[in-house]
C-alpha positions as CSV (number, residue, x, y, z in Angstrom):
1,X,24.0,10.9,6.2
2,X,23.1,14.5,7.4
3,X,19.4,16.1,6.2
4,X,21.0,18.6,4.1
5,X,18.3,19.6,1.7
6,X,14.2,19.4,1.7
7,X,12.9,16.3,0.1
8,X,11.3,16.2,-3.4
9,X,7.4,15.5,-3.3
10,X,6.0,11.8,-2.4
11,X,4.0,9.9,-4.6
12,X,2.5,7.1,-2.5
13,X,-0.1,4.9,-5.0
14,X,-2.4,3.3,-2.3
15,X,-5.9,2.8,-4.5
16,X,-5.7,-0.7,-5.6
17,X,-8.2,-3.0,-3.8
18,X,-5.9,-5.4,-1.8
19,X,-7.1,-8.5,-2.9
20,X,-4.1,-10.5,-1.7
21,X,-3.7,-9.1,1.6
22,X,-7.7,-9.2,2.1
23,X,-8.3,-6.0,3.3
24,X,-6.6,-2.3,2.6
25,X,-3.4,-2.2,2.4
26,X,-3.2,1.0,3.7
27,X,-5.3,0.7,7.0
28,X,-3.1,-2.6,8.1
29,X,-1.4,-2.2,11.3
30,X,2.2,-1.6,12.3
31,X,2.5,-1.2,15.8
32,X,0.4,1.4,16.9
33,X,-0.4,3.3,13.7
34,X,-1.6,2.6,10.1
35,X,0.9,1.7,7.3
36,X,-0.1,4.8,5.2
37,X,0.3,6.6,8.8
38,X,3.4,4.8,9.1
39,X,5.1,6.1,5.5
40,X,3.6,9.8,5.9
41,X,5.5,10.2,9.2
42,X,8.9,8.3,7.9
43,X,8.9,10.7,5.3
44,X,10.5,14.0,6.8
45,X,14.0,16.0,6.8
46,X,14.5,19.6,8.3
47,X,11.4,20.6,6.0
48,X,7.5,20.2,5.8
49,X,7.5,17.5,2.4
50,X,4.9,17.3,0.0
51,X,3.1,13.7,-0.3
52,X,0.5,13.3,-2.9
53,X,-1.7,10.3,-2.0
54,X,-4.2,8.3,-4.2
55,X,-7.2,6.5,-3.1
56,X,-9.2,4.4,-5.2
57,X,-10.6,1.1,-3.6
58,X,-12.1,1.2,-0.4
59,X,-12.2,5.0,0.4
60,X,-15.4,5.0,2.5
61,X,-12.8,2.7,4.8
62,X,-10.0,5.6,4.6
63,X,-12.5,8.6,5.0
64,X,-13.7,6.8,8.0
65,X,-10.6,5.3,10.1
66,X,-8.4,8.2,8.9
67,X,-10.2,11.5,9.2
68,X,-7.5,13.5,7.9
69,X,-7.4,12.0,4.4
70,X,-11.2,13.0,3.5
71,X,-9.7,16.5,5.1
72,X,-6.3,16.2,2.9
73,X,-8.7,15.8,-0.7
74,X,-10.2,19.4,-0.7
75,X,-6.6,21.0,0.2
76,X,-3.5,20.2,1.3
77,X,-3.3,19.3,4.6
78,X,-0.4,19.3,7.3
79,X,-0.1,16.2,9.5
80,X,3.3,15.2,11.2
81,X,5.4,18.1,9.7
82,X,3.8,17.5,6.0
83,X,1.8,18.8,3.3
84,X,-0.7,15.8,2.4
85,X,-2.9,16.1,-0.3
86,X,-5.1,12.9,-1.6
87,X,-6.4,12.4,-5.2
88,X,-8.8,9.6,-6.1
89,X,-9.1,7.4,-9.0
90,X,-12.3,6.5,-9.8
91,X,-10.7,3.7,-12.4
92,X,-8.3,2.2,-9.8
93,X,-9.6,-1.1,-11.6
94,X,-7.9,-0.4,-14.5
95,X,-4.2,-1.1,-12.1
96,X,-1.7,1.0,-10.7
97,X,-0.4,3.0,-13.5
98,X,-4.1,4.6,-13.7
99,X,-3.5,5.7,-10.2
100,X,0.0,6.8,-10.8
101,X,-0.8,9.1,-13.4
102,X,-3.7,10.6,-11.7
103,X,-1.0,11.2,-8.4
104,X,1.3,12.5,-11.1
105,X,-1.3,15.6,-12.9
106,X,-1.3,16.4,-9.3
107,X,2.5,16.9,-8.9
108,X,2.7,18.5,-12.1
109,X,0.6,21.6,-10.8
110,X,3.6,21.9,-8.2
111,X,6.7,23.9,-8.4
112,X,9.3,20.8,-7.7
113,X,11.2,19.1,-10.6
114,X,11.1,15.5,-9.3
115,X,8.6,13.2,-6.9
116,X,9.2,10.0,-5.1
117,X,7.3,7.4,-6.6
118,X,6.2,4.3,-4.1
119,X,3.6,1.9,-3.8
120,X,1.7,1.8,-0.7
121,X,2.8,-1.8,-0.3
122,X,6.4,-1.0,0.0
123,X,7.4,0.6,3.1
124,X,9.9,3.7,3.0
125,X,13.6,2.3,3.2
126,X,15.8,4.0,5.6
127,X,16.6,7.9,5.3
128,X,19.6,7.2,3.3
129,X,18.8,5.6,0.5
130,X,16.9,9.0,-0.3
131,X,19.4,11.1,0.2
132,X,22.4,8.8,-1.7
133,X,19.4,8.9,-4.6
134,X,19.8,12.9,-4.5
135,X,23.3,12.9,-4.5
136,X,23.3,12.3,-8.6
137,X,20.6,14.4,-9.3
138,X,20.6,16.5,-12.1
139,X,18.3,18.4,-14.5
140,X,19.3,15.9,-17.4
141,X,17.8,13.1,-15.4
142,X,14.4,11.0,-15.9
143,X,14.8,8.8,-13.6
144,X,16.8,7.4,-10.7
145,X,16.4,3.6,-9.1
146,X,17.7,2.3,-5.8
147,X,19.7,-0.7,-6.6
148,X,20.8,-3.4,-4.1
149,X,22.9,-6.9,-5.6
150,X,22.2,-6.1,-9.3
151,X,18.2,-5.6,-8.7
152,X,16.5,-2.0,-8.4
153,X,14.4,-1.1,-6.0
154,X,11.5,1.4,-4.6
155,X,11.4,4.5,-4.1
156,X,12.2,5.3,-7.7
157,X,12.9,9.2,-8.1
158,X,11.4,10.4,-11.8
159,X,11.6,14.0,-13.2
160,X,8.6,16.7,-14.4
161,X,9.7,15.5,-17.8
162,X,9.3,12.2,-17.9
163,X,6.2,12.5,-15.4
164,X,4.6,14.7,-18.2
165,X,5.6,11.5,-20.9
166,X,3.5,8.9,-18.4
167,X,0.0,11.2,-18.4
168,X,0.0,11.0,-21.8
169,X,0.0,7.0,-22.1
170,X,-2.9,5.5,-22.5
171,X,-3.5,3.3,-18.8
172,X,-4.8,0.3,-20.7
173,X,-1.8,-0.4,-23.2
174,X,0.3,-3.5,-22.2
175,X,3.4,-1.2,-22.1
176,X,2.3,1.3,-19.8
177,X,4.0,0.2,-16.4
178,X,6.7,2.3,-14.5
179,X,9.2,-0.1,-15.3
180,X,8.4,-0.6,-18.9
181,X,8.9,3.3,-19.4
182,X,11.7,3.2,-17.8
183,X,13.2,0.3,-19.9
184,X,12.4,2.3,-23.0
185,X,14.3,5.3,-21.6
186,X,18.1,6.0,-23.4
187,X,20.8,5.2,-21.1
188,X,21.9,9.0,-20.5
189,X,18.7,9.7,-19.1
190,X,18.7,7.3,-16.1
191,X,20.7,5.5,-13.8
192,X,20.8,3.8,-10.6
193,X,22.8,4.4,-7.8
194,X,23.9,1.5,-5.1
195,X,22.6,1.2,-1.6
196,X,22.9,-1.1,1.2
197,X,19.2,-1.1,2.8
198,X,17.5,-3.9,2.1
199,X,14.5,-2.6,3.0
200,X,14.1,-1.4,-1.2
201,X,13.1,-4.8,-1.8
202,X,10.4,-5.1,0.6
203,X,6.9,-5.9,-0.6
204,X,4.0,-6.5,2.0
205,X,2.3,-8.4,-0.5
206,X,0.6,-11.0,1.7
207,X,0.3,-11.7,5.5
208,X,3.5,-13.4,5.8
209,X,5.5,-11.2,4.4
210,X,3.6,-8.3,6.6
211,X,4.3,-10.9,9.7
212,X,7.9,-11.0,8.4
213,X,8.3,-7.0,8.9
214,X,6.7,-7.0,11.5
215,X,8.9,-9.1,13.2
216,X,11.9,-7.3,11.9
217,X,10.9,-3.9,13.5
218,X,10.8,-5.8,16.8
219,X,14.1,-7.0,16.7
């Protein structure tokens, strides 16, 4: 599928404190570069994008093995051919929907209608599945989920509206998660739309499944 358009804004939630995996998620290795490295750089079209990027756990780790990130929190910052700018949450303990809302006051001082929402942990599907997500965008629209054999997927695409609708939750309440919000949503204001790249699915949860993808990108 052909880059026609510039890609909304990135939301990548990279604060929690990576208890599973043992160390940051962020600063693991694939090949050569960092997995926060590795999901800035997939993320380009004919445009410089946008990626918001929030830090919580950890940060004296980021500042120090990725420069650019204590450079990216006092302005935005270009590295590849994008616009970073990092956020920190100071209450990453209270989970990830802390740190998405704090990435999300951010977007909201932006021009752009709808952000890319995707945990640090997932690693950016192919190209096309972003692009086959913008093909049914439209202004009446909360939200938009990659869906592969009846099951959605990451990198959910959500509008200024309902971004505005999450801030306002309160972090702590049982109900606020992404996908609880989304449930509650009426049916005209989302949908999904079918892909074929597994890759939505993915989840480098632990060090097998990291070995796992790993392993994939070599074959």
């Amino acid at each position: 599928m052909p880059n026609l358009m510039p890609l909304p804004p990135l939301l990548i939630l990279s604060a929690g404190s990576s208890t599973r995996m043992g160390h940051p998620k962020g600063l693991i290795k694939i090949e050569k570069e960092t997995l926060l490295e590795y999901q800035v750089k997939n993320y380009t079209s004919h445009g410089s994008e946008k990626i918001i990027v929030v830090l919580g756990a950890h940060l004296d780790q980021y500042y120090k093995q990725l420069p650019w990130t204590l450079k990216a929190r006092e302005n935005w910052y270009k590295l590849e051919s994008n616009h970073i700018k990092v956020v920190e949450n100071p209450l990453y303990e209270q989970g990830q929907f802390s740190s998405l809302q704090i990435g999300l006051r951010e977007f909201l001082k932006l021009k752009e209608h709808f952000i890319f929402i995707l945990p640090i942990d997932v690693p950016l599907p192919d190209e096309d599945v972003l692009y086959r997500i913008l093909t049914v965008l439209n202004k009446n629209l909360y939200v938009i989920t990659p869906e592969l054999f009846g099951r959605g997927g990451h990198p959910v695409l959500i509008s200024r509206e309902f971004a505005t609708h999450l801030i306002n939750l309160d972090p702590q309440h049982p109900d606020s998660r992404l996908d609880k919000q989304i449930e509650y949503l009426d049916p005209p204001q989302k949908t999904r739309i079918g892909v074929a790249d597994p890759g939505i699915h993915l989840n480098l949860n632990n060090e097998e499944h990291l070995q796992r993808f790993l392993d994939n990108l070599k074959s």
